[in-house]
C-alpha positions as YAML, in Angstrom:
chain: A
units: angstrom
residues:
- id: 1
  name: UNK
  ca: [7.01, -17.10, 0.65]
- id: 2
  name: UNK
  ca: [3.75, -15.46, 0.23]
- id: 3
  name: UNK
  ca: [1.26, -17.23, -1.88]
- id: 4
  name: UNK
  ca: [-0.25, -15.12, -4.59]
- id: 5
  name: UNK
  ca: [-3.70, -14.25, -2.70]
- id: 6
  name: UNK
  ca: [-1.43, -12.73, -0.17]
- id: 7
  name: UNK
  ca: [1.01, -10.78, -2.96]
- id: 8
  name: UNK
  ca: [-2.11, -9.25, -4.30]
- id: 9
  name: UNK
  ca: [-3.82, -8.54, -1.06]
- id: 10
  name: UNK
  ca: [-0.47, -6.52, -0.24]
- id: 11
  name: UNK
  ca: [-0.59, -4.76, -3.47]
- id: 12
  name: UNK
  ca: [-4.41, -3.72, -3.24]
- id: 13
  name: UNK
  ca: [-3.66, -2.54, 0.37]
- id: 14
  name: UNK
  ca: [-0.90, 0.05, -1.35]
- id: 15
  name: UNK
  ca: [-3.28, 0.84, -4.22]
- id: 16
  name: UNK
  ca: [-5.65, 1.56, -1.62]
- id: 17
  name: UNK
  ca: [-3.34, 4.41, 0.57]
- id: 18
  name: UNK
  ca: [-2.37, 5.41, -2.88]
- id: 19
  name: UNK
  ca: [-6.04, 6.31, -3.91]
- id: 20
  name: UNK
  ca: [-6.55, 8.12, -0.49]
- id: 21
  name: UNK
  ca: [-3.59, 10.09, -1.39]
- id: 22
  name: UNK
  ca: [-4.90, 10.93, -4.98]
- id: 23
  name: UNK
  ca: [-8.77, 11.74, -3.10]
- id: 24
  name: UNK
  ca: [-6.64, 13.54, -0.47]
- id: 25
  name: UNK
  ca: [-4.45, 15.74, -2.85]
- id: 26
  name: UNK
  ca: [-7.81, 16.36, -4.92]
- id: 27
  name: UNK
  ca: [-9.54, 17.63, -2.40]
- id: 28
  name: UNK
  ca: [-6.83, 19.78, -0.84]
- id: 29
  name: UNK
  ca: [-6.75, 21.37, -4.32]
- id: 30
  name: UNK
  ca: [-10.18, 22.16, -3.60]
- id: 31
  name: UNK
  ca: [-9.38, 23.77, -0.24]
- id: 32
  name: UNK
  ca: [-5.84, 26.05, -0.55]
- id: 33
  name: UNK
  ca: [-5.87, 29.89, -1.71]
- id: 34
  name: UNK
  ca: [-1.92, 29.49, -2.88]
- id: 35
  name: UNK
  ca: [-1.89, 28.46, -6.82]
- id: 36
  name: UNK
  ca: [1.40, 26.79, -5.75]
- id: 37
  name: UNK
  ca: [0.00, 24.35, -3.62]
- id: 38
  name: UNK
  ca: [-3.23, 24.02, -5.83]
- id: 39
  name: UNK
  ca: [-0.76, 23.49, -9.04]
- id: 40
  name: UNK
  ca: [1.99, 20.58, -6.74]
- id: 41
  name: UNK
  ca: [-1.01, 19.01, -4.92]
- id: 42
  name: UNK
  ca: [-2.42, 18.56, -8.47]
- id: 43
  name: UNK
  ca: [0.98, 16.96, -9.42]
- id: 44
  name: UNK
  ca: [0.97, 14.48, -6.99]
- id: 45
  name: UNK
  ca: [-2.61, 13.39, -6.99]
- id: 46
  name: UNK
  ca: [-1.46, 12.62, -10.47]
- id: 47
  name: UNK
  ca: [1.12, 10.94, -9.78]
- id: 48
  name: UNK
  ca: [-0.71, 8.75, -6.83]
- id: 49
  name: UNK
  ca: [-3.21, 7.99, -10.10]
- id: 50
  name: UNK
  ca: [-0.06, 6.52, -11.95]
- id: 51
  name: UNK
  ca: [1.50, 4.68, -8.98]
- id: 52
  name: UNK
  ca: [-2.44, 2.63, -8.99]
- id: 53
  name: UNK
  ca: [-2.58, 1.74, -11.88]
- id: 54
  name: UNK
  ca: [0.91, 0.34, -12.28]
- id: 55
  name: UNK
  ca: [0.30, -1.73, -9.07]
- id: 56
  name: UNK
  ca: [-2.68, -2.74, -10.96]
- id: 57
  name: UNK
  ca: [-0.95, -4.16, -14.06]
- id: 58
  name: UNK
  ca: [1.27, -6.21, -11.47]
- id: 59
  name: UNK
  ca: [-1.90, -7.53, -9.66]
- id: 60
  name: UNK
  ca: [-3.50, -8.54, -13.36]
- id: 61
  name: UNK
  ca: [0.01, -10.83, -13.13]
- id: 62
  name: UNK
  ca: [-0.66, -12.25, -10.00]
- id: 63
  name: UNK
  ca: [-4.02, -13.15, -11.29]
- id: 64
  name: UNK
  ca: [-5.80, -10.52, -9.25]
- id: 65
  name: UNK
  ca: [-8.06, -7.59, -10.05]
- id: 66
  name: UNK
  ca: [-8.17, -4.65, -8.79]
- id: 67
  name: UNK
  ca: [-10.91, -1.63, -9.99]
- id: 68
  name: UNK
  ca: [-11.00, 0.50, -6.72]
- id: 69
  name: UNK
  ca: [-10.26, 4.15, -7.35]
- id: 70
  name: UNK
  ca: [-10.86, 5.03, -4.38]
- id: 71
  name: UNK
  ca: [-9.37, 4.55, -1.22]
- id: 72
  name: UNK
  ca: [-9.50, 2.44, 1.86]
- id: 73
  name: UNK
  ca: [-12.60, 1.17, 3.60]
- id: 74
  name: UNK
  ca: [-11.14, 0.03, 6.99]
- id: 75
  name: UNK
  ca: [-10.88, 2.07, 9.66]
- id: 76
  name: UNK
  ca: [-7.97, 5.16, 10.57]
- id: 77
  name: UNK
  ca: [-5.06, 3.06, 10.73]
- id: 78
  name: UNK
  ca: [-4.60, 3.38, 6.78]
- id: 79
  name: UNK
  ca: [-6.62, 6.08, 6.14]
- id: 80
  name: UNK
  ca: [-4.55, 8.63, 7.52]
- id: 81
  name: UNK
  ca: [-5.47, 11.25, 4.74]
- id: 82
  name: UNK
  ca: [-8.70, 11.42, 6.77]
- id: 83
  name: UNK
  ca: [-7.55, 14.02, 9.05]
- id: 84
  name: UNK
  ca: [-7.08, 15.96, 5.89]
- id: 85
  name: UNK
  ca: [-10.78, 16.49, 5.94]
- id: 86
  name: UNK
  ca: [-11.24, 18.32, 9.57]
- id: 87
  name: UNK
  ca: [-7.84, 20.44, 7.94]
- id: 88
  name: UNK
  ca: [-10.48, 21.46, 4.86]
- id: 89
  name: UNK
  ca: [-12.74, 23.19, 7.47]
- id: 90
  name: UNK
  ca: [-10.19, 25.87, 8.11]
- id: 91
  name: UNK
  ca: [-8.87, 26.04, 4.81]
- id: 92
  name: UNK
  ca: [-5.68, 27.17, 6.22]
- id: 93
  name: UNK
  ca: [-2.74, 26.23, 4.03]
- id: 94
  name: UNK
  ca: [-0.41, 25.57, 6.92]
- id: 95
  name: UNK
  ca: [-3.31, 23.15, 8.92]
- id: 96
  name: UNK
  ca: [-3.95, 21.31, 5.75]
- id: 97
  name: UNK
  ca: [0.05, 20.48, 4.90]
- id: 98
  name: UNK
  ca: [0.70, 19.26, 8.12]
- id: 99
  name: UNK
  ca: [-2.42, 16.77, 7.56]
- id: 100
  name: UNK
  ca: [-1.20, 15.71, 4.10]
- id: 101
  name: UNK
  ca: [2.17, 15.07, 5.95]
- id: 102
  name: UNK
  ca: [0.13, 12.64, 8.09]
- id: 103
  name: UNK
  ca: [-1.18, 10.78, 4.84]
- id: 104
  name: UNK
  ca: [2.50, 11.05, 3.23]
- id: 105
  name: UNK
  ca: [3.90, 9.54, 6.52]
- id: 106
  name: UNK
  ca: [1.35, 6.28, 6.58]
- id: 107
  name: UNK
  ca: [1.56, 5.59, 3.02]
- id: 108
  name: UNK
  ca: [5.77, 5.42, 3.43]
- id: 109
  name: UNK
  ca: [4.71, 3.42, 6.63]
- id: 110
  name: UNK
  ca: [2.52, 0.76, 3.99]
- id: 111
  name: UNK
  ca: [5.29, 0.87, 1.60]
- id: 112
  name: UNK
  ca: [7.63, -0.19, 4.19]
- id: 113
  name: UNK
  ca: [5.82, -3.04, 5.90]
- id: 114
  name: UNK
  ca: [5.16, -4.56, 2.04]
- id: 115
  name: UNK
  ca: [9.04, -3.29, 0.84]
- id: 116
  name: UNK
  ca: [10.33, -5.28, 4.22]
- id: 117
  name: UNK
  ca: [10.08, -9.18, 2.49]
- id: 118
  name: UNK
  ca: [11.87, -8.54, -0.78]
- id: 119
  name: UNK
  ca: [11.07, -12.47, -1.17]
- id: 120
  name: UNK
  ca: [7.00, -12.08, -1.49]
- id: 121
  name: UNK
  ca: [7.94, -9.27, -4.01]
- id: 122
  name: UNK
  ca: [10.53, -9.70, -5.75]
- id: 123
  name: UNK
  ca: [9.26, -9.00, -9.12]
- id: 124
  name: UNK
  ca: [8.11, -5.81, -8.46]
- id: 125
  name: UNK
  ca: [10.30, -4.59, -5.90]
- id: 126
  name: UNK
  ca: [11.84, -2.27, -7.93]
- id: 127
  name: UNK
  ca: [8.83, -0.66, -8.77]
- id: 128
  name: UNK
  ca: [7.86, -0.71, -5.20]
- id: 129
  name: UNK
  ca: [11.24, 1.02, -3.86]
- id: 130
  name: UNK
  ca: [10.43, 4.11, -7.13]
- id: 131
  name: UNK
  ca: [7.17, 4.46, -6.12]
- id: 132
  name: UNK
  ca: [8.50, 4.26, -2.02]
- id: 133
  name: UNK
  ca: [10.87, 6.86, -3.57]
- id: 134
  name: UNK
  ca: [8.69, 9.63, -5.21]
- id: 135
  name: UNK
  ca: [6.21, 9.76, -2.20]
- id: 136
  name: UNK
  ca: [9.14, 10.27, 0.35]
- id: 137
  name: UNK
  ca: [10.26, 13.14, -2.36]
- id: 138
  name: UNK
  ca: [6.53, 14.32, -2.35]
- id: 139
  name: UNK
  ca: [6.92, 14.02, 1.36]
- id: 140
  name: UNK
  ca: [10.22, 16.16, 1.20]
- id: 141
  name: UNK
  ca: [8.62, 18.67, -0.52]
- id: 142
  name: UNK
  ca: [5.48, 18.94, 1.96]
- id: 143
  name: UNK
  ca: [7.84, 19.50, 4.77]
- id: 144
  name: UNK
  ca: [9.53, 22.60, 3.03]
- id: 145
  name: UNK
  ca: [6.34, 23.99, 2.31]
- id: 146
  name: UNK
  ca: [5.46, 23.74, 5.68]
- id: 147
  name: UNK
  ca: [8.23, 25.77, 6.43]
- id: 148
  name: UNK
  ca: [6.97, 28.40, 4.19]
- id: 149
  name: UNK
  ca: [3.17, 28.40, 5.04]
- id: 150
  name: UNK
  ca: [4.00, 28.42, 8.76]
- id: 151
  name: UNK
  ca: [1.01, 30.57, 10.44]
...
């Protein structure tokens, strides 16, 4: 088993993805013509808000702190909402929900490698598997919109 440095290094790494999904979402709102997308993009960087700061109240219980609100500093291998940005330039719809599907894709990827040792989480697992939930839904609905923004 994990010790607790380890728990809350874990959960800081979601909370991290999770901010660069909320940034991400923000500024795609920013960057889309469709009030549909500007309205569910708005939903979810919402909801990537809410996911932090629950992960923060378990961190607090792990004796850790966590006040970043925004997102990763290390490198592309997390950070995958970065490509988001070179979508922005275009501001084509269609170029910037494939990138968000990029972002969607690495934070389920996160989720997963923390998810994978129920053992080292065990007391928030089940927040950890809802949260795992609603972005693969918020994934779900990315990949139908692609569908329908197709250029």
């Amino acid at each position: 088993m994990k010790n607790q440095e380890e728990v809350v290094s874990d959960l800081k790494g979601l909370i991290n993805i999770l901010n660069d999904g909320k940034v991400g979402y923000k500024e795609a709102v920013e960057n889309v013509e469709s009030p549909n997308l500007k309205s569910i993009f708005l939903e979810f960087s919402n909801q990537r808000y809410a996911y932090a700061e629950e992960l923060k109240q378990h961190i607090l219980q792990h004796g850790g702190e966590s006040e970043n609100d925004e997102g990763g500093v290390l490198g592309a291998l997390h950070r995958a909402w970065l490509d988001i940005k070179d979508a922005f330039t275009s501001k084509n719809d269609s170029a910037i929900l494939e990138a968000i599907t990029t972002g969607e894709k690495a934070a389920l990827d996160k989720y997963d490698e923390v998810l994978k040792n129920y053992e080292n989480h065990a007391d928030h697992h089940a927040l950890l598997t809802k949260q795992r939930e609603g972005i693969a839904n918020a994934l779900a609905k990315i990949e139908s919109l692609k569908v329908q923004y197709q250029s």
